[in-house]
Steps between C-alpha positions, in 0.01 A plus 500: 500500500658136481138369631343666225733375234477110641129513498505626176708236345248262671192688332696438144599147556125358604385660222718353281434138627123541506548635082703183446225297699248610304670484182586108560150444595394649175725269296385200714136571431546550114726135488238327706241576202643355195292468183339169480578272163288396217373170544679241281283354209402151555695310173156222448187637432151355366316737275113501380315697203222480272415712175402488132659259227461623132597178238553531121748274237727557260334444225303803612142323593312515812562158700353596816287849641605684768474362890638507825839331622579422863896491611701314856833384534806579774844624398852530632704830485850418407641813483362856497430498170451147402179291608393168419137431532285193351089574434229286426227689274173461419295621219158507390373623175187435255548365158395769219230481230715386222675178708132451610402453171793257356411289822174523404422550867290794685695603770795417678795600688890414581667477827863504498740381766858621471823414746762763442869560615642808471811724549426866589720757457458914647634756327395671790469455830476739803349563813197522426401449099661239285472429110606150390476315185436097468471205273554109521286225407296158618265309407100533458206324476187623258127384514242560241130401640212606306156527625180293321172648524229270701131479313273220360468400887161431658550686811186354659549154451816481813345760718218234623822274578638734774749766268337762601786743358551309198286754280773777597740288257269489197588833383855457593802405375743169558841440376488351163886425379821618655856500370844562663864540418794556681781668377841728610469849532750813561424777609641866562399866604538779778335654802554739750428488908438728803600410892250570746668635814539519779499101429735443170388134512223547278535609142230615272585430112339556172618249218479461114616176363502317101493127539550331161316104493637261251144392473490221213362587201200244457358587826308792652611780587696458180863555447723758629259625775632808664364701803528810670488461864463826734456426902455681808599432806750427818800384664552371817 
């Protein structure tokens, strides 16, 4: 009966240190597997985009049609919620009927070159989405260039002399005049942006911005030019 009762306590006391064995195991397999961290968001970034670029003035005429606008620049993220970032735009838009016709001109068109620094602020910022509003200033350069129709030439009296693609210029056009300002400029608006994962380096935006030109007033585009910038693109 005493064997019976010592081997029984033995039964009971492996089984207990095999539970306990396990157990520990368990606990040693779930600590070994922690969940990996978020990568940290790089605080410089460069950033491209291109869209549309709508232009009117304040005396309510039409200084410039619609055209495209192309956007770079880099930034530094100061905190989480405060960015600065400086851009160099560029714009390029036709000149409407009614300038056409006070130039007394045909066609033409402007480009714009504009260096920007500005502050941006999010009002909010998480994981994955953020919504941010912006505004600064710089300075910009404008060119006016309009185009001269080519005609009275007699095509046929160069093409002997070796211009063999000369005639494709008769019924062309060639720059005729030009003018250009230069000016200050602020500017301000909001956007909104989307991280890709699994890689939360790059950044996908969407943009609207106002920038205000303190174009002079004896010059084209004419005083108080304003546009309405709105871009597309991505941060990296």
């Amino acid at each position: 009966m005493k064997k019976i009762w010592i081997l029984s306590v033995t039964v009971l006391l492996c089984a207990s240190l095999q539970a306990q064995s396990s157990s520990s195991s368990s606990q040693a397999a779930t600590v070994a597997k922690p969940t990996p961290a978020p990568a940290a968001t790089p605080r410089w970034f460069v950033q491209g985009a291109a869209g549309g670029a709508l232009a009117t003035g304040l005396s309510g005429q039409q200084y410039m049609n619609a055209g495209f606008a192309g956007m770079g620049g880099a930034g530094y993220r100061l905190t989480r919620r405060l960015t600065i970032e400086g851009d160099v735009d560029y714009f390029h838009n036709g000149v409407p009927t009614p300038a056409l016709q006070v130039a007394g001109e045909s066609s033409g068109h402007y480009n714009t070159i504009a260096f920007t620094g500005n502050p941006m602020f999010y009002l909010m910022r998480g994981p994955k989405f953020g919504f941010y509003v912006i505004g600064g200033g710089g300075y910009s350069h404008i060119a006016a260039s309009f185009g001269k129709p080519l005609s009275g030439i007699n095509c046929n009296t160069y093409s002997p002399l070796g211009y063999a693609n000369f005639a494709n210029f008769c019924n062309g056009t060639i720059t005729g005049s030009s003018y250009s300002s230069n000016q200050a400029l602020y500017d301000v608006g909001m956007g909104f942006e989307g991280r890709l994962y699994p890689n939360r380096r790059w950044v996908l935006f969407t943009q609207a911005r106002y920038l205000h030109y303190s174009t002079p007033g004896n010059q084209l585009p004419g005083p108080g030019l304003g546009m309405a910038q709105i871009l597309g693109g991505i941060r990296w």
